[in-house]
PDB file of N, CA, C and O in Angstrom:
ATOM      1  N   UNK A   1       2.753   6.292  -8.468  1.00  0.00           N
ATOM      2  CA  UNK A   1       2.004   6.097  -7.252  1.00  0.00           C
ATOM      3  C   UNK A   1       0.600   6.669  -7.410  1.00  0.00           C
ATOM      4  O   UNK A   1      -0.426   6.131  -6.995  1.00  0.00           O
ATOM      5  N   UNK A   2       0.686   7.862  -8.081  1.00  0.00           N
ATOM      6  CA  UNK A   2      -0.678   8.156  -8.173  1.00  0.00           C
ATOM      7  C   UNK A   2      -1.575   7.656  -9.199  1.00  0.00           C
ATOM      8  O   UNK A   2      -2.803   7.584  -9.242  1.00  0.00           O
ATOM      9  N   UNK A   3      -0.668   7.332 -10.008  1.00  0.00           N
ATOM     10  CA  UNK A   3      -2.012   6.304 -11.159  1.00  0.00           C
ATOM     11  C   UNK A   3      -2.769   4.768 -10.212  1.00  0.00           C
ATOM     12  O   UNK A   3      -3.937   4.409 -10.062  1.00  0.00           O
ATOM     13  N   UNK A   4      -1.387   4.159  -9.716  1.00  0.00           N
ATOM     14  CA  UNK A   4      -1.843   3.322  -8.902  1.00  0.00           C
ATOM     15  C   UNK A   4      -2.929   3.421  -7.850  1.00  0.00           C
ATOM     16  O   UNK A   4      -3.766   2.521  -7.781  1.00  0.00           O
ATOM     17  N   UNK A   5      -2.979   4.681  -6.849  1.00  0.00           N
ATOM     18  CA  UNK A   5      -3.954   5.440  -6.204  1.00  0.00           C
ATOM     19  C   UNK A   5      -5.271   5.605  -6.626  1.00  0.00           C
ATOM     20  O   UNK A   5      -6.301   5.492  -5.962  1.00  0.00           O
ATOM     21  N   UNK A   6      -5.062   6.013  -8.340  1.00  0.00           N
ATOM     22  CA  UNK A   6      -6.405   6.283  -9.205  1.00  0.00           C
ATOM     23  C   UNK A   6      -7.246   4.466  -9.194  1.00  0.00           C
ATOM     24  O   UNK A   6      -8.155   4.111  -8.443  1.00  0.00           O
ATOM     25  N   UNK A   7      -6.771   3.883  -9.939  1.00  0.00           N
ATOM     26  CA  UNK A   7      -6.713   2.292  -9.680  1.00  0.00           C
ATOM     27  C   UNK A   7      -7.414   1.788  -8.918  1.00  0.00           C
ATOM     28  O   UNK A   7      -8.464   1.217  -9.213  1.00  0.00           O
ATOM     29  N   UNK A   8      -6.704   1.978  -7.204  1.00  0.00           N
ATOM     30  CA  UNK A   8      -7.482   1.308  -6.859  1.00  0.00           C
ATOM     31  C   UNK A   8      -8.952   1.986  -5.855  1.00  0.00           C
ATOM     32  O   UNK A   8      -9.623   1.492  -4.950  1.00  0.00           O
ATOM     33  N   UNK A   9      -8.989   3.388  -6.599  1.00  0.00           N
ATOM     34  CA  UNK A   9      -9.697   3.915  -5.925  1.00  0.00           C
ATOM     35  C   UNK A   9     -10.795   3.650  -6.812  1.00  0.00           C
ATOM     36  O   UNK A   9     -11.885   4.017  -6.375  1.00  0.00           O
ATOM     37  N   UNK A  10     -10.792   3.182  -7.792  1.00  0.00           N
ATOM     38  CA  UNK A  10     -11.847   3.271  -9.105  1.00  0.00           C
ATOM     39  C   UNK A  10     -12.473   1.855  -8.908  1.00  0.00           C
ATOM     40  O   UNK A  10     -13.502   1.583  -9.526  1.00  0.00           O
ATOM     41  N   UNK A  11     -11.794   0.779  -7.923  1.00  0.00           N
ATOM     42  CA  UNK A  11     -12.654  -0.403  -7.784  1.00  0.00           C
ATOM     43  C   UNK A  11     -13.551   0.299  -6.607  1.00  0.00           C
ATOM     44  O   UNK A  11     -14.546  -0.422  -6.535  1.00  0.00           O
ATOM     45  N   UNK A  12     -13.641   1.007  -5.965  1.00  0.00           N
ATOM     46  CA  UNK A  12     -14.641   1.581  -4.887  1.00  0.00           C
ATOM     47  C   UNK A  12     -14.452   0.567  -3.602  1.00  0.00           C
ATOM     48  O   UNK A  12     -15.404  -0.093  -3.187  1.00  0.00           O
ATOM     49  N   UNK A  13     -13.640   0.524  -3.234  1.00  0.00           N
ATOM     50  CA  UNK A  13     -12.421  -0.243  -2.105  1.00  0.00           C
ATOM     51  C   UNK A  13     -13.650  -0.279  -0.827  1.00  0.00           C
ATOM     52  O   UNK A  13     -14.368   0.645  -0.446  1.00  0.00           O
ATOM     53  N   UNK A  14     -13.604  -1.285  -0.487  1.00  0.00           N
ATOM     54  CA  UNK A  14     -14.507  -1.478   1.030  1.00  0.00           C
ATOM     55  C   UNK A  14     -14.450  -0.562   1.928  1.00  0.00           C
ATOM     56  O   UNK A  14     -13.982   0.411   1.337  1.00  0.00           O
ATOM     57  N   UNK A  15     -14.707  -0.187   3.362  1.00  0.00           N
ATOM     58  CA  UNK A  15     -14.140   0.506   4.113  1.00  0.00           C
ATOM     59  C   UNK A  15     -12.912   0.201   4.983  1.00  0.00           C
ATOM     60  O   UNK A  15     -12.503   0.867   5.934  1.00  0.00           O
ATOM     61  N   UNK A  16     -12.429  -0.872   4.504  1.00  0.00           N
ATOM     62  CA  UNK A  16     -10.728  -1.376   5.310  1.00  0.00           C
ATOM     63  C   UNK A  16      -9.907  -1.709   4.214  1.00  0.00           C
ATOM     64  O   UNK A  16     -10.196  -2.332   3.192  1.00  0.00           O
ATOM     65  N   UNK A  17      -8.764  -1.168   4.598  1.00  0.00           N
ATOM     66  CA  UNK A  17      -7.376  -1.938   3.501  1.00  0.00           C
ATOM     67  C   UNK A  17      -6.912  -2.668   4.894  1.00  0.00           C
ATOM     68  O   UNK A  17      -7.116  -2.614   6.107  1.00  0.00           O
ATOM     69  N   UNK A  18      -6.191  -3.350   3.966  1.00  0.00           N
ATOM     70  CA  UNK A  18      -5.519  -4.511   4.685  1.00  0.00           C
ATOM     71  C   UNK A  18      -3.916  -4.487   4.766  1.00  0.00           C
ATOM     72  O   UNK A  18      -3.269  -5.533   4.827  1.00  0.00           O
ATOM     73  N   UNK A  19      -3.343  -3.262   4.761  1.00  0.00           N
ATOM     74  CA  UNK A  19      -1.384  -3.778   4.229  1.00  0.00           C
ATOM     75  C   UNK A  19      -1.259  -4.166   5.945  1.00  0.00           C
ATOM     76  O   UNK A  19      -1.951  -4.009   6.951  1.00  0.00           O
ATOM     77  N   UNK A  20      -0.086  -4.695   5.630  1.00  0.00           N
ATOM     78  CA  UNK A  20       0.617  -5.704   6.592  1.00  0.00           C
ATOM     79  C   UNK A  20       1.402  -4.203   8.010  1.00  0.00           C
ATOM     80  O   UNK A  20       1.936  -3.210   7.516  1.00  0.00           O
ATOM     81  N   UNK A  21       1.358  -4.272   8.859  1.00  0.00           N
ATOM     82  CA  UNK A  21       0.316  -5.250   9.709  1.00  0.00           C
ATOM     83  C   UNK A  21      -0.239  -5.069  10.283  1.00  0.00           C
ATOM     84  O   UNK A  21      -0.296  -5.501  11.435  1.00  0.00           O
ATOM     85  N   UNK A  22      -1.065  -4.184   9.648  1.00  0.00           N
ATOM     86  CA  UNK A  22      -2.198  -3.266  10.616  1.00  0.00           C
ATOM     87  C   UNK A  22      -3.501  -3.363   9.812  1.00  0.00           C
ATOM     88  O   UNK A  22      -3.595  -3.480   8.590  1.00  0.00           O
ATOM     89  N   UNK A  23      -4.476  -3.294  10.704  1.00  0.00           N
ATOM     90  CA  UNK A  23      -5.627  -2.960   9.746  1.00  0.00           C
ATOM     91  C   UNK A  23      -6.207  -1.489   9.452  1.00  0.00           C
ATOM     92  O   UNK A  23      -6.529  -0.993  10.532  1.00  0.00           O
ATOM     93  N   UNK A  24      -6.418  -0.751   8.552  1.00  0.00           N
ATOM     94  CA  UNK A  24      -6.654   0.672   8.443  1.00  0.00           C
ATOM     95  C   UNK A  24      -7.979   0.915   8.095  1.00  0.00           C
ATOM     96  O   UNK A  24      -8.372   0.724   6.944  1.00  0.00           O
ATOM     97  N   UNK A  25      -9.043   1.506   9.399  1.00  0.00           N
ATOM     98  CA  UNK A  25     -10.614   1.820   8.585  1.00  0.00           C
ATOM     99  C   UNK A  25     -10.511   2.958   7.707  1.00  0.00           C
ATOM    100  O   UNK A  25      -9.562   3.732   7.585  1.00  0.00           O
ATOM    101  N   UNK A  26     -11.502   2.952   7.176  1.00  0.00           N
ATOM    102  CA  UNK A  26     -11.707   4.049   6.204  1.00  0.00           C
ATOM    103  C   UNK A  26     -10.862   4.056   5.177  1.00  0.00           C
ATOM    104  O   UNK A  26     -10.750   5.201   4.739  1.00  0.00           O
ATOM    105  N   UNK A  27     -10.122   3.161   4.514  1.00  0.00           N
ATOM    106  CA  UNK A  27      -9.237   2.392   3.814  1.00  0.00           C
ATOM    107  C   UNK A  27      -9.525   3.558   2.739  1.00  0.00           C
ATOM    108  O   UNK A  27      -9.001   4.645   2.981  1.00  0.00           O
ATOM    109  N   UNK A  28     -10.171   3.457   1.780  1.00  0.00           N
ATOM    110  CA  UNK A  28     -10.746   4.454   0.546  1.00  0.00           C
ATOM    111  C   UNK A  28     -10.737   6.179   0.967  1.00  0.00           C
ATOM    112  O   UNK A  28     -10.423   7.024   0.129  1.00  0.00           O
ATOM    113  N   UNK A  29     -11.083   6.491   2.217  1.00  0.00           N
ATOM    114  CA  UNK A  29     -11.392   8.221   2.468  1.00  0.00           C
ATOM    115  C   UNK A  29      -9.404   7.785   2.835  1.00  0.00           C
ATOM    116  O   UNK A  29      -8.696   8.692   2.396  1.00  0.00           O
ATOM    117  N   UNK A  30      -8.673   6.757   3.434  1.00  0.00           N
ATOM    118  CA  UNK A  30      -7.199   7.693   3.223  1.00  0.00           C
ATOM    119  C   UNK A  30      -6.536   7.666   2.158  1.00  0.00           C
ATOM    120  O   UNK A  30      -5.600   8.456   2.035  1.00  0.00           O
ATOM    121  N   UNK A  31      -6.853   6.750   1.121  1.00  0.00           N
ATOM    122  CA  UNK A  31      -6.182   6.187  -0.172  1.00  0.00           C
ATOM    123  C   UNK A  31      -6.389   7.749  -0.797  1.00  0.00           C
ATOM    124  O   UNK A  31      -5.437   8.423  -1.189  1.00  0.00           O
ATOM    125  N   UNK A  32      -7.643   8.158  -0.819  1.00  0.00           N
ATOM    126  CA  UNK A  32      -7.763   9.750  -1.125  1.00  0.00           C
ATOM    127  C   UNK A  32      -7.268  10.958  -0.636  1.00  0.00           C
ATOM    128  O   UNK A  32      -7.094  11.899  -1.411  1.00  0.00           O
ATOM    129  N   UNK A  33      -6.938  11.077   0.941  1.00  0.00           N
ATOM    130  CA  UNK A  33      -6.091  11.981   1.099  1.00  0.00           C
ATOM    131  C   UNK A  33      -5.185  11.803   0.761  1.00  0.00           C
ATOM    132  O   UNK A  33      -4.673  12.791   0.233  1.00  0.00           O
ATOM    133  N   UNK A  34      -4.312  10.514   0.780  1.00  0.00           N
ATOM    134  CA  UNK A  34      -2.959  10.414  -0.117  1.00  0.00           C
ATOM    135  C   UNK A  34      -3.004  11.073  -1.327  1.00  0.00           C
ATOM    136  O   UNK A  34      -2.400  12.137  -1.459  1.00  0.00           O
ATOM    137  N   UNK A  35      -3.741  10.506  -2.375  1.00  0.00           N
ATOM    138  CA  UNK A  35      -3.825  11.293  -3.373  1.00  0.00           C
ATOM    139  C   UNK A  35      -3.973  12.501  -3.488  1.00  0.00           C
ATOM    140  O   UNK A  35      -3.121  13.169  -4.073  1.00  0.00           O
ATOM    141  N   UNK A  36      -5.497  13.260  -2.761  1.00  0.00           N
ATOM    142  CA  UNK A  36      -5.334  14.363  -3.179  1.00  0.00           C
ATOM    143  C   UNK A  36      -3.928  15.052  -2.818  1.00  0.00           C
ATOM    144  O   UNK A  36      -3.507  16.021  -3.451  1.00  0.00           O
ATOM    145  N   UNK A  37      -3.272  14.493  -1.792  1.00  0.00           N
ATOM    146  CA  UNK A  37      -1.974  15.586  -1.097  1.00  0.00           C
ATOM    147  C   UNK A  37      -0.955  15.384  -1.842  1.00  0.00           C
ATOM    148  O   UNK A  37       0.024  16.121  -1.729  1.00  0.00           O
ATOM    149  N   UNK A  38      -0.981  14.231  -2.855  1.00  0.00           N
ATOM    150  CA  UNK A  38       0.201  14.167  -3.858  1.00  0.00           C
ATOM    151  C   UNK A  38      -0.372  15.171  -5.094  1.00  0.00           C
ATOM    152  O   UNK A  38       0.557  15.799  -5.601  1.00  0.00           O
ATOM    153  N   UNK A  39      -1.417  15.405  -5.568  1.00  0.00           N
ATOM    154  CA  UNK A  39      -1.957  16.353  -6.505  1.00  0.00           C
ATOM    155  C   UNK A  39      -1.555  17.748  -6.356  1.00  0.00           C
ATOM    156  O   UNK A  39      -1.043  18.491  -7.193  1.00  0.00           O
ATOM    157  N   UNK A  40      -1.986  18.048  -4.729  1.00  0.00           N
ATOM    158  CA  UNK A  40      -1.703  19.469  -4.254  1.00  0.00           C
ATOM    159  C   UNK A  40      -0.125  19.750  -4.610  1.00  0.00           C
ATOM    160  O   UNK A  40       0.306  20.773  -5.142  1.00  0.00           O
ATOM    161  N   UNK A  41       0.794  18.369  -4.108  1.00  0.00           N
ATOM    162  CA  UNK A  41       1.901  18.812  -3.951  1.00  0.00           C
ATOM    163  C   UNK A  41       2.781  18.514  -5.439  1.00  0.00           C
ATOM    164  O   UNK A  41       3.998  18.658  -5.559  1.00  0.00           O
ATOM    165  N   UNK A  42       2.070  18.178  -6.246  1.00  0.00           N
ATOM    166  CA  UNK A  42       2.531  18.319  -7.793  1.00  0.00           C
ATOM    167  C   UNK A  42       2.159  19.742  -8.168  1.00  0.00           C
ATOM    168  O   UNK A  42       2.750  20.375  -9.043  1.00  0.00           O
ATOM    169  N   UNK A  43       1.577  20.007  -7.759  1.00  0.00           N
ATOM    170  CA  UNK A  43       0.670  21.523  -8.491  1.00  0.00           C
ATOM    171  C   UNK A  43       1.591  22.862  -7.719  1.00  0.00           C
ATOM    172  O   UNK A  43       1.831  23.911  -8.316  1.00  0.00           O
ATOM    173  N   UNK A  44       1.881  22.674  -6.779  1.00  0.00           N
ATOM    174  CA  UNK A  44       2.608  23.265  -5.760  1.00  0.00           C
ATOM    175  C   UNK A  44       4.433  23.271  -6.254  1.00  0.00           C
ATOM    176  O   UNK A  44       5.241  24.161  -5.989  1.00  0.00           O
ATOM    177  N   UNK A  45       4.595  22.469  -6.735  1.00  0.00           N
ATOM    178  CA  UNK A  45       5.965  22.087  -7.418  1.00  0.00           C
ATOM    179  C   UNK A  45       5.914  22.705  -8.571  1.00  0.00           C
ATOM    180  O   UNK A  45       6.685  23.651  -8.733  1.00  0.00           O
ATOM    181  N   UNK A  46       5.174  22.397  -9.441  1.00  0.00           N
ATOM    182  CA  UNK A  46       4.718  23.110 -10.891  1.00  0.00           C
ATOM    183  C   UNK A  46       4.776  24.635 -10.907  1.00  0.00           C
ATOM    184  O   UNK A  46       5.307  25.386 -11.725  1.00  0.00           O
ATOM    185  N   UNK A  47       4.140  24.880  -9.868  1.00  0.00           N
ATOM    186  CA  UNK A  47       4.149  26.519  -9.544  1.00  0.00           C
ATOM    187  C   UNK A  47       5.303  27.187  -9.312  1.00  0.00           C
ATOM    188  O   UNK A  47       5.619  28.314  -9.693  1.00  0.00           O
ATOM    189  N   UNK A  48       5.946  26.360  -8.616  1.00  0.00           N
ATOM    190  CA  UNK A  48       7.384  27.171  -8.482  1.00  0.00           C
ATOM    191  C   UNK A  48       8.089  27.341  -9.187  1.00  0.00           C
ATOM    192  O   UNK A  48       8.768  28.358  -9.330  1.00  0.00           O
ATOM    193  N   UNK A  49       8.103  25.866 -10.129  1.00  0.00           N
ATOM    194  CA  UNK A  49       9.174  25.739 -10.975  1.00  0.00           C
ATOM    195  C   UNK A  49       8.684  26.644 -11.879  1.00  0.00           C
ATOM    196  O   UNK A  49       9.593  27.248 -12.449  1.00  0.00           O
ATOM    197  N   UNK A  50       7.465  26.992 -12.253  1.00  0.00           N
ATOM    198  CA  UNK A  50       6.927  28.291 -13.332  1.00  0.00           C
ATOM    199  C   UNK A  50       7.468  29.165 -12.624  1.00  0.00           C
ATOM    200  O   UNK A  50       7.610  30.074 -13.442  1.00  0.00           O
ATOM    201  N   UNK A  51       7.853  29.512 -11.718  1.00  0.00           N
ATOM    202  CA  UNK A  51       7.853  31.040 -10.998  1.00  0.00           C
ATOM    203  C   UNK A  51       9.233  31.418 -10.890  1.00  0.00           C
ATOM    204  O   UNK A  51       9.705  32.420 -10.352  1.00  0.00           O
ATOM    205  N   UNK A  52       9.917  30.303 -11.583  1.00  0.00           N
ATOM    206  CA  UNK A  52      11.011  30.546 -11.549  1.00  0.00           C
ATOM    207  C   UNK A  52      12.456  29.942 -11.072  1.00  0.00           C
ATOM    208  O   UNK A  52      13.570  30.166 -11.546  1.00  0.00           O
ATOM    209  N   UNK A  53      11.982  28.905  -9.724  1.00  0.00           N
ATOM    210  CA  UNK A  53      12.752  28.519  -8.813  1.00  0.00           C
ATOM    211  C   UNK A  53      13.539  27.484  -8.984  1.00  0.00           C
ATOM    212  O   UNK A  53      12.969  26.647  -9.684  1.00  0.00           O
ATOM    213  N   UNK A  54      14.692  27.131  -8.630  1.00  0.00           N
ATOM    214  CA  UNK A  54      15.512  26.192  -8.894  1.00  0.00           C
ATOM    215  C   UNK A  54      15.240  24.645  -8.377  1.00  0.00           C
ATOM    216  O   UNK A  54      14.214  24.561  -7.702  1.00  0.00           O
ATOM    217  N   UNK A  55      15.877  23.547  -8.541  1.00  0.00           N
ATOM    218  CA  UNK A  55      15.706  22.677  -7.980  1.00  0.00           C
ATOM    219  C   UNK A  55      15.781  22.216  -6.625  1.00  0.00           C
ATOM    220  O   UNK A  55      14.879  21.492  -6.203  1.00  0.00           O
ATOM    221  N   UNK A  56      17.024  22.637  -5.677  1.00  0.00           N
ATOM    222  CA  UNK A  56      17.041  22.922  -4.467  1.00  0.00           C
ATOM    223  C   UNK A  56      16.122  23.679  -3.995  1.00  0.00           C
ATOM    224  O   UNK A  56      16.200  23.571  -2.772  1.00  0.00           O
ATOM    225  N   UNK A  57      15.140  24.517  -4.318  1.00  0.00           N
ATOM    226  CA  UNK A  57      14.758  25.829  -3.593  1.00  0.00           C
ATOM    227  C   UNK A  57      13.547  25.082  -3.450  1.00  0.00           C
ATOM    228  O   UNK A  57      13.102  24.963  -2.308  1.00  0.00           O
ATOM    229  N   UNK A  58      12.875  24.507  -4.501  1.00  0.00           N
ATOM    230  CA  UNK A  58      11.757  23.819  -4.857  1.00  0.00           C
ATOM    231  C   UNK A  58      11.397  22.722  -3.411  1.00  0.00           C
ATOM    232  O   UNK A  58      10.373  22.647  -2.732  1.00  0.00           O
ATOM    233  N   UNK A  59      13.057  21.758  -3.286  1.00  0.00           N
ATOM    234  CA  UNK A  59      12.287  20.657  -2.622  1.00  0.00           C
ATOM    235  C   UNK A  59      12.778  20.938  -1.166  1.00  0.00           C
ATOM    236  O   UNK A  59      12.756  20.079  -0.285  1.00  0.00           O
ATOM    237  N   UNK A  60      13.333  22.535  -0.946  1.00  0.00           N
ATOM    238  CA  UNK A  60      13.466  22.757   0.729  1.00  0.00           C
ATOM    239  C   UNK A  60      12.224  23.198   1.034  1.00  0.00           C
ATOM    240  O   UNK A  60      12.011  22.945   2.220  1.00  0.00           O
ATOM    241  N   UNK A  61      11.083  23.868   0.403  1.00  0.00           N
ATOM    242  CA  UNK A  61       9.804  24.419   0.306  1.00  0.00           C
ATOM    243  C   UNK A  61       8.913  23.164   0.590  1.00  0.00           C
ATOM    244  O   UNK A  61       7.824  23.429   1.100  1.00  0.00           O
ATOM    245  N   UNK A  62       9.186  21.824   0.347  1.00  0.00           N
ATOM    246  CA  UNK A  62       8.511  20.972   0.324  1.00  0.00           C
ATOM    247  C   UNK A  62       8.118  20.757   1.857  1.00  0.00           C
ATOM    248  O   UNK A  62       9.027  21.214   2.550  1.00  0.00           O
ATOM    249  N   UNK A  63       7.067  20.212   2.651  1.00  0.00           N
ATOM    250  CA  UNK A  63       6.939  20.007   4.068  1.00  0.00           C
ATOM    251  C   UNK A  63       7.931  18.890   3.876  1.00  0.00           C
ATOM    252  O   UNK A  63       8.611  18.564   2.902  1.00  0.00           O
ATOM    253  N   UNK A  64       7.783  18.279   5.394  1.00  0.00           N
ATOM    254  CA  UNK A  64       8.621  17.539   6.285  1.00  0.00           C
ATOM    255  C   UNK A  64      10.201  17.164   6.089  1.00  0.00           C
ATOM    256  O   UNK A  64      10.834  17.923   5.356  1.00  0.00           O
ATOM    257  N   UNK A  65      10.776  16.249   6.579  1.00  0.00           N
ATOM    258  CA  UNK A  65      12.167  16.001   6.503  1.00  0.00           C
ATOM    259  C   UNK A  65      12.512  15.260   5.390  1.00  0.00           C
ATOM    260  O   UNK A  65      11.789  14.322   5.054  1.00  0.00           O
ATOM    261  N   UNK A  66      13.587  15.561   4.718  1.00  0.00           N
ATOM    262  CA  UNK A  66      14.093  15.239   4.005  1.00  0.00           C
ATOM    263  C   UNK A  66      14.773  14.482   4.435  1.00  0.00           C
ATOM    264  O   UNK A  66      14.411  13.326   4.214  1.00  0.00           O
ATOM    265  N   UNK A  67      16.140  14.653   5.291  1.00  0.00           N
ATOM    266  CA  UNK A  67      17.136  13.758   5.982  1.00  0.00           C
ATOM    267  C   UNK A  67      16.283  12.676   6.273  1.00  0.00           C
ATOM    268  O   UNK A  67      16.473  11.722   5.519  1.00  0.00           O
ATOM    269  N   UNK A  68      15.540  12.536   6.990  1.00  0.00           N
ATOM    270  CA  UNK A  68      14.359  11.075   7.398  1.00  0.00           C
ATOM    271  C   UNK A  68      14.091  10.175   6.406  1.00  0.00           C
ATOM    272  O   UNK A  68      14.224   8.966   6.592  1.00  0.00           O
ATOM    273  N   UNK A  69      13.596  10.812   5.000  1.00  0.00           N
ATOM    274  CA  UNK A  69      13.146   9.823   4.409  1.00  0.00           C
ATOM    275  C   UNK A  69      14.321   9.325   3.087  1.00  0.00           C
ATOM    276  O   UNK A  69      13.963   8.580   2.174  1.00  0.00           O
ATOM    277  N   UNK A  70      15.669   9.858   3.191  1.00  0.00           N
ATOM    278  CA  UNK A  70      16.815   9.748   2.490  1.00  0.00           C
ATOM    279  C   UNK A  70      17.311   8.755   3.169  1.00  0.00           C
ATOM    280  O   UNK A  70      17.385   7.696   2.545  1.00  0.00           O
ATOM    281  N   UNK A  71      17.956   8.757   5.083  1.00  0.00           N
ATOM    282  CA  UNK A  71      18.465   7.324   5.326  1.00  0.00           C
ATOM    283  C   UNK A  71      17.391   6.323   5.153  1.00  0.00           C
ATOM    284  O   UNK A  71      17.595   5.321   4.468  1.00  0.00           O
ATOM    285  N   UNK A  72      16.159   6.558   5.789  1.00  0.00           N
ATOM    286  CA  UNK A  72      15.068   5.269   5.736  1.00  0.00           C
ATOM    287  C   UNK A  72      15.522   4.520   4.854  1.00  0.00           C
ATOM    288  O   UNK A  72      16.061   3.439   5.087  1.00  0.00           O
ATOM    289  N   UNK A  73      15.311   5.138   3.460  1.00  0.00           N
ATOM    290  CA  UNK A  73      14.954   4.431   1.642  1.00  0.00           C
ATOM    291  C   UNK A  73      16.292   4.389   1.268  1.00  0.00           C
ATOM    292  O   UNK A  73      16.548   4.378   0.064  1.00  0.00           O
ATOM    293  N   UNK A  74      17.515   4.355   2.379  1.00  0.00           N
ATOM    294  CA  UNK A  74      18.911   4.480   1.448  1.00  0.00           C
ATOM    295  C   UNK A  74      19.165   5.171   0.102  1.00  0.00           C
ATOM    296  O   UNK A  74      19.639   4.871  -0.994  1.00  0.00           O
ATOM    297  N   UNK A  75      18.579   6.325   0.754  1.00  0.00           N
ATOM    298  CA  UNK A  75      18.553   7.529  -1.097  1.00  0.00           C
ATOM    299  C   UNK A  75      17.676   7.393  -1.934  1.00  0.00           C
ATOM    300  O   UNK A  75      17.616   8.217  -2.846  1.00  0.00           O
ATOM    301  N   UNK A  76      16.749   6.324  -1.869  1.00  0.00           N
ATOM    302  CA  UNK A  76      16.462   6.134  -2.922  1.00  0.00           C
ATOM    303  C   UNK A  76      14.826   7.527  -2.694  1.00  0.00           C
ATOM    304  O   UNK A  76      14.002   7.925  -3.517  1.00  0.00           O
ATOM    305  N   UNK A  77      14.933   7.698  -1.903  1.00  0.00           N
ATOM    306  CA  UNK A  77      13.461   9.026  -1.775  1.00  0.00           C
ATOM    307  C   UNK A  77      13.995  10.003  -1.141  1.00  0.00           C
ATOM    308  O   UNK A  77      14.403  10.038   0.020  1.00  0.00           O
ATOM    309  N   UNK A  78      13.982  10.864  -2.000  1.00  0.00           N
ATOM    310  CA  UNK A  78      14.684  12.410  -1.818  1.00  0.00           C
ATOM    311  C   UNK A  78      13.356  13.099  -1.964  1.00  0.00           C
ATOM    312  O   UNK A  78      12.475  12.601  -2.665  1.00  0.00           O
ATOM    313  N   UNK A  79      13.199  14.181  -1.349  1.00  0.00           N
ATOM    314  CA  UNK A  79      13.018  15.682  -1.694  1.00  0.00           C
ATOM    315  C   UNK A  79      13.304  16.267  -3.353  1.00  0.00           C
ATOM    316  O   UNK A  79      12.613  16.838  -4.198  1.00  0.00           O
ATOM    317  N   UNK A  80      14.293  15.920  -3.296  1.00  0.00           N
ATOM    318  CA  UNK A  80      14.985  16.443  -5.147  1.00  0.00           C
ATOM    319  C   UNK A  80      14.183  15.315  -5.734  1.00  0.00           C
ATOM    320  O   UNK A  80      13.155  15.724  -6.273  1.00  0.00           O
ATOM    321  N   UNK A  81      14.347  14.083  -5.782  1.00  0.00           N
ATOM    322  CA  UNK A  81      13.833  13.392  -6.697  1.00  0.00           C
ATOM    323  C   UNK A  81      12.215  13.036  -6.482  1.00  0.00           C
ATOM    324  O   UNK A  81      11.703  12.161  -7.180  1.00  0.00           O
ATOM    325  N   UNK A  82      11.457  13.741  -5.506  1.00  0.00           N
ATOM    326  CA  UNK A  82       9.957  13.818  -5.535  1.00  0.00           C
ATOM    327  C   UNK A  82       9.693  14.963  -6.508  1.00  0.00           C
ATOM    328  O   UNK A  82       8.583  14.875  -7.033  1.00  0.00           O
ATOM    329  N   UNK A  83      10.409  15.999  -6.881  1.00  0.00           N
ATOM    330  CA  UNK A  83      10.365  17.490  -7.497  1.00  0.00           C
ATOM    331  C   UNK A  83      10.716  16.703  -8.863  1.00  0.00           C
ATOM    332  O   UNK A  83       9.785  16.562  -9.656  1.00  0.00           O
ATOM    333  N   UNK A  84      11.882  16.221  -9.178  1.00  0.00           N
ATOM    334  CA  UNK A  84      12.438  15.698 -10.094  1.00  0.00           C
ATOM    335  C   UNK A  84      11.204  14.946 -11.024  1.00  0.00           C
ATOM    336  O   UNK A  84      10.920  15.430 -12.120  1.00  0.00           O
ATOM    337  N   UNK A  85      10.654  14.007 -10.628  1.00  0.00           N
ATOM    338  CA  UNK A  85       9.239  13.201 -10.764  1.00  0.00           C
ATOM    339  C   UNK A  85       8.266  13.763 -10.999  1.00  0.00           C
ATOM    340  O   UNK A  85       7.435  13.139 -11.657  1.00  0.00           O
ATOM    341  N   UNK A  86       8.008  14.870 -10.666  1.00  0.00           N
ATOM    342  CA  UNK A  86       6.853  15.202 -10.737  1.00  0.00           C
ATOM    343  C   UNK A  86       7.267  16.654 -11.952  1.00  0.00           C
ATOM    344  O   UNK A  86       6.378  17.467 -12.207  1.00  0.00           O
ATOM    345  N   UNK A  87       8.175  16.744 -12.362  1.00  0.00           N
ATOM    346  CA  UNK A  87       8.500  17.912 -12.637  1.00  0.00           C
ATOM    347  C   UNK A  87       8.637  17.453 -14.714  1.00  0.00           C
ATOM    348  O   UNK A  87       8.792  18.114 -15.741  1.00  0.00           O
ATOM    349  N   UNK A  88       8.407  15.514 -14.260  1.00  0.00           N
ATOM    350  CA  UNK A  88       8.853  14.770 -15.500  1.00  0.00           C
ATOM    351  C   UNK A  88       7.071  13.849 -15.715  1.00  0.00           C
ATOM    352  O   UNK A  88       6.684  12.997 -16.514  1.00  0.00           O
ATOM    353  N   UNK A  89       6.526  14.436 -14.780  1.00  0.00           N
ATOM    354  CA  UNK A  89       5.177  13.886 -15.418  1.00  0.00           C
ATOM    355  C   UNK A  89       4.407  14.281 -16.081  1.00  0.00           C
ATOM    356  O   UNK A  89       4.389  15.504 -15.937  1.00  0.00           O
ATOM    357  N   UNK A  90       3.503  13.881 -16.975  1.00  0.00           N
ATOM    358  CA  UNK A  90       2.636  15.127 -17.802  1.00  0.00           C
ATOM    359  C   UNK A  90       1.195  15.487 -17.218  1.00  0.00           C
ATOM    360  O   UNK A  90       0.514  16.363 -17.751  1.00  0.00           O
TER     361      UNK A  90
END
């Protein structure tokens, strides 16, 4: 997600994205807070896991709900496996 992020931030994106079905201004300044907040929260993961901490401990530390975004995605987006991911990137 975040290479993709890099991508299409590197065509220098208009001031609207277009996903379905809304229109979003400032299309490029949020494509970047996304990113930077996935950076923070790789670096933030990294840290722990240097500091010592287990895998559970790691992604209860993480903000928001977990339960929420586990039924949404039918499992397929965990808490564990955002830590997991990022814990397997270089």
């Amino acid at each position: 997600m975040m290479d993709s992020l890099r991508r299409v931030l590197a065509l220098e994106a208009a001031g609207a994205v277009l996903p379905a079905p809304r229109r979003v201004d400032q299309g490029a300044a949020r494509l970047r807070d996304k990113l930077d907040f996935l950076v923070e929260l790789g670096a933030r993961i990294r840290y722990l896991y240097g500091r010592g901490w287990g895998g559970g401990a790691i992604a209860r530390a993480l903000p928001g709900s977990d339960l929420f975004w586990r039924i949404w995605t039918g499992g397929d987006f965990s808490k564990r496996k955002l830590r997991a991911a990022f814990l397997r990137a270089p």
